[in-house]
C-alpha positions in Angstrom: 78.5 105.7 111.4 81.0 103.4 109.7 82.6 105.5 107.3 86.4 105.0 107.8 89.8 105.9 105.7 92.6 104.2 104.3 94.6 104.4 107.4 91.9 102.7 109.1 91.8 99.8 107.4 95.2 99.5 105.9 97.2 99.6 109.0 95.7 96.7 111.0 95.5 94.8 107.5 99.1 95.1 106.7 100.4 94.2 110.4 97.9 91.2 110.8 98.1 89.6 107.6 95.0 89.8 105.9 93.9 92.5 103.1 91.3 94.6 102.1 89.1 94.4 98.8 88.9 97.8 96.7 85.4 96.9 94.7 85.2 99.4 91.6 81.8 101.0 91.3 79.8 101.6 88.4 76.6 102.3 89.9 73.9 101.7 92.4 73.3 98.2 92.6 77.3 97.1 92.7 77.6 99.3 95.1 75.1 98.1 97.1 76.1 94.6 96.4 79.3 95.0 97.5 78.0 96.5 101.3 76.0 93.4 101.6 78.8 91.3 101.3 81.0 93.2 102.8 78.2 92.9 105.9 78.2 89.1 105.3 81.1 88.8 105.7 82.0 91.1 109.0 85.0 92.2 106.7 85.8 95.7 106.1 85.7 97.0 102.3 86.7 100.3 99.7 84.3 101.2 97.9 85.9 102.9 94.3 85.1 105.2 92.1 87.5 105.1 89.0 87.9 107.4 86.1 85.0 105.7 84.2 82.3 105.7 87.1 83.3 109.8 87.6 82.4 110.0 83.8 79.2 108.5 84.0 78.2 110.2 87.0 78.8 113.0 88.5 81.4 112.6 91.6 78.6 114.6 94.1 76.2 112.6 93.2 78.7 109.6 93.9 79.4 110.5 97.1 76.2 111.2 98.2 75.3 107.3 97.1 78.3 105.8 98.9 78.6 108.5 102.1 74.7 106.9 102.4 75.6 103.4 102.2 78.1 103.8 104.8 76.8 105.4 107.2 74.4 102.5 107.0 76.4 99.4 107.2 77.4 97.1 110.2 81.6 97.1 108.9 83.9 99.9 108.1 83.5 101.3 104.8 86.2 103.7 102.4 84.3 106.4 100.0 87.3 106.6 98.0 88.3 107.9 94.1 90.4 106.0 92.1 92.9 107.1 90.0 92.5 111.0 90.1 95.3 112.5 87.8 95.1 116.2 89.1 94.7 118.0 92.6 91.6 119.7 91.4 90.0 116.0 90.8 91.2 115.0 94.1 89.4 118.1 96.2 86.3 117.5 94.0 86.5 114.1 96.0 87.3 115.5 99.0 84.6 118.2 98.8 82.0 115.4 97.8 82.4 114.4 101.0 84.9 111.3 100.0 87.2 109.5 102.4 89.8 109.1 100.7 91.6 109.2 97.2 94.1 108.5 95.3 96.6 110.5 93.3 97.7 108.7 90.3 101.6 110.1 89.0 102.5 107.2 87.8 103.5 108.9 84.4 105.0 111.7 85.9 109.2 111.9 86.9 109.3 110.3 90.6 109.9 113.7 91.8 107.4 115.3 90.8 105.0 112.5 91.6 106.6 113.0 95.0 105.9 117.0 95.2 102.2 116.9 93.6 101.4 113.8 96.2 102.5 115.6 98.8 100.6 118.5 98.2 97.8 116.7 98.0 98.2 115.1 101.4 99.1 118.1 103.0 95.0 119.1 101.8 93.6 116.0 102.8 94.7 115.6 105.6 93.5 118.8 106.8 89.8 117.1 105.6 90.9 114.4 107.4 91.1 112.2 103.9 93.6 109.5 103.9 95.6 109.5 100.0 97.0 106.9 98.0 99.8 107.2 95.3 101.8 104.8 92.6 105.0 104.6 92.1 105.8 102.5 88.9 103.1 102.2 86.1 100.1 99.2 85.7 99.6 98.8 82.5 96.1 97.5 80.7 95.6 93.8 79.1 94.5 95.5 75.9 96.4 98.7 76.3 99.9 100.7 77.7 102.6 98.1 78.8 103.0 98.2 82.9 106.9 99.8 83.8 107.7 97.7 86.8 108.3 99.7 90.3 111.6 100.4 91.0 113.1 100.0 94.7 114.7 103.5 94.6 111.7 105.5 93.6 109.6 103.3 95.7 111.3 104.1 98.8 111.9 107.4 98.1 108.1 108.4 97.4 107.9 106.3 100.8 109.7 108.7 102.6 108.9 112.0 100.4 104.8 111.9 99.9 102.8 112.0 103.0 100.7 109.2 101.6 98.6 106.5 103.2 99.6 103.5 100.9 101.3 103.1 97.7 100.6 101.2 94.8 102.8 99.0 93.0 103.6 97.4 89.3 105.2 93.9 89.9 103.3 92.0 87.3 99.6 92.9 88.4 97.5 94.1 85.1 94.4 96.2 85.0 91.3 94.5 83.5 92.6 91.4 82.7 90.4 88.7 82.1 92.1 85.6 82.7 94.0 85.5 86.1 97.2 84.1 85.3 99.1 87.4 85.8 103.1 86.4 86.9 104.1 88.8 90.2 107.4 89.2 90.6 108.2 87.9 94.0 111.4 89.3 94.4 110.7 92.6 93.2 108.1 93.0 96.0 110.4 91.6 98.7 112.9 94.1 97.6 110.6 96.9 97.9 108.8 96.0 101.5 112.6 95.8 103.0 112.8 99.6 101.6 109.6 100.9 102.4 107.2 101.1 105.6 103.4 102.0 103.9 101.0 99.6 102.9 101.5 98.4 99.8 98.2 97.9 97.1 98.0 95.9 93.9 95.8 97.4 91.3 94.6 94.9 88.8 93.4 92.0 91.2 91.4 90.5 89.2 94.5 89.1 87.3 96.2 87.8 89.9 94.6 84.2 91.2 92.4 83.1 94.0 95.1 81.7 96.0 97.9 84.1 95.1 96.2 87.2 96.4 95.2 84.9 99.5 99.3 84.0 100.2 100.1 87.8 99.1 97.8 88.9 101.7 98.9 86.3 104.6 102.8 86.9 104.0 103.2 90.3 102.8 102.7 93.9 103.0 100.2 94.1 100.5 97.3 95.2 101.9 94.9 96.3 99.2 93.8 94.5 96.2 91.8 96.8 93.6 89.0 94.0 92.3 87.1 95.5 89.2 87.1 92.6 86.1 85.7 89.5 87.7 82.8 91.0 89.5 82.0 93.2 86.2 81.9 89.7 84.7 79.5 88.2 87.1 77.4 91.6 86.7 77.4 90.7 83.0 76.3 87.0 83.2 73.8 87.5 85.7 72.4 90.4 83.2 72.2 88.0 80.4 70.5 85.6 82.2 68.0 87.8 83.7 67.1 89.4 80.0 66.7 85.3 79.0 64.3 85.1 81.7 62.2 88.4 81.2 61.8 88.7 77.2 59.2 90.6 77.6 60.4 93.1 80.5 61.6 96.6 79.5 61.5 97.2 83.7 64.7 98.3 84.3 64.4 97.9 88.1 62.9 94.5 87.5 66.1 93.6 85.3 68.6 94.5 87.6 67.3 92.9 90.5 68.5 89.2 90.1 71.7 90.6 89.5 72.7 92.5 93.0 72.8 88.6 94.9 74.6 87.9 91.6 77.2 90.5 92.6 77.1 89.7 96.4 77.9 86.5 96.2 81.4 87.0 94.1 81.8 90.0 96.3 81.6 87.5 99.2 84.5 85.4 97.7 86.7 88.2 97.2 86.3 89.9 100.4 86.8 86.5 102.1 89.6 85.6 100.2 92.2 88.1 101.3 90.8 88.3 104.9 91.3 83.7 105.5 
């Protein structure tokens, strides 16, 4: 059985200088996609299931799909939900037989953040469930401006909420489509000489190849949430396979050519925060 936790992974990441992918879910054959690579590659991986995923399907069901695929695979593998915004989402996770979640209060005051993260730790850990929290706010390309974390509320969440790694706003985007997001360098230095966790960027897939790679080497960054880019290959390899099949209405005969499609991306993300 490889099913592991956010401490497992995190910890040897962030004192050896590589990082881990978080791959965001929306269904069988990403997920599957992204264990095959993840395989390939000998590398560790997260997979996540995000507010939209939950919607679509229900979290049981979810972790049923990715508990399976773990237990299967050759590397350690996180079951983990993504941006729950109550307790109750959380223990539907943990009672779904996930490995970890996180427990978004960004919005919230940093105290109460603090207290509702912590009371959430206090019932994962007793599951044995690692947690992850924010401190700051990532904003969307097409939506809610990001409010960059500050070095006070960051080390005070640090020492306050019981959590396994904390995500950070210091110019990282969700579900931008171009990667030319700007991370403020200084910002981030400020906040590792305050703070001890791990430290997780959401919005990856803004933030270039080779940015994420020195981020990963150099810093205590040691989780990069990866969602855009590998729904974009998902989509090309789609429109290509519908090209090719006109007169297919298969749908398992449609998605086919697109799990190696996936894979292969996956493969360069992994391998690009673990070189």
């Amino acid at each position: 059985m490889t099913l592991a936790t956010l401490r497992d992974v995190l910890q040897p990441a962030a004192s050896e200088g590589y990082a881990i992918a978080g791959l965001v879910v929306l269904g069988w054959e990403d997920a599957l996609a992204y264990v095959e690579a993840a395989e390939e590659t000998g590398f560790p991986i997260i997979l996540q299931a995000g507010p939209g995923c939950r919607m679509h399907t229900p979290v049981p069901v979810l972790g049923a799909m990715f508990r399976q695929l773990a237990e299967q695979a050759s590397v350690p593998v996180v079951c983990h939900i993504d941006h729950a915004r109550s307790a109750e989402e959380c223990r539907t996770g943990i009672d779904s037989g996930f490995t970890s979640v996180m427990f978004d209060g960004s919005e919230l005051p940093i105290e109460e953040n603090v207290a509702l993260t912590a009371q959430i730790c206090r019932e994962a850990k007793r599951a044995g469930v690692s947690v992850e929290g924010e401190v700051g706010f990532v904003g969307y390309a097409e939506g809610k401006s990001s409010a960059m974390t500050s070095v006070e509320e960051a080390a005070l969440f640090d020492r306050e909420s019981g959590a396994d790694a904390m995500a950070i706003s210091i110019g990282n985007v969700h579900l931008q489509t171009d990667a030319d997001a700007r991370i403020d360098m200084q910002r981030l230095r400020e906040i590792e000489a305050a703070t001890t966790l791990p430290l997780v960027l959401h919005g990856g897939s803004g933030i270039p190849a080779e940015t994420r790679r020195e981020l990963a080497a150099t810093s205590r960054i040691s989780k990069f949430n990866i969602g855009t880019e590998l729904r974009q290959a998902f989509g090309a390899a789609l429109r290509r396979s519908l090209a090719d099949n006109p007169a297919s209405f298969d749908r398992i005969e449609l998605l086919k050519p697109v799990i190696p499609a996936i894979r292969q991306e996956a493969v360069k993300v992994i391998s690009g925060l673990a070189a």
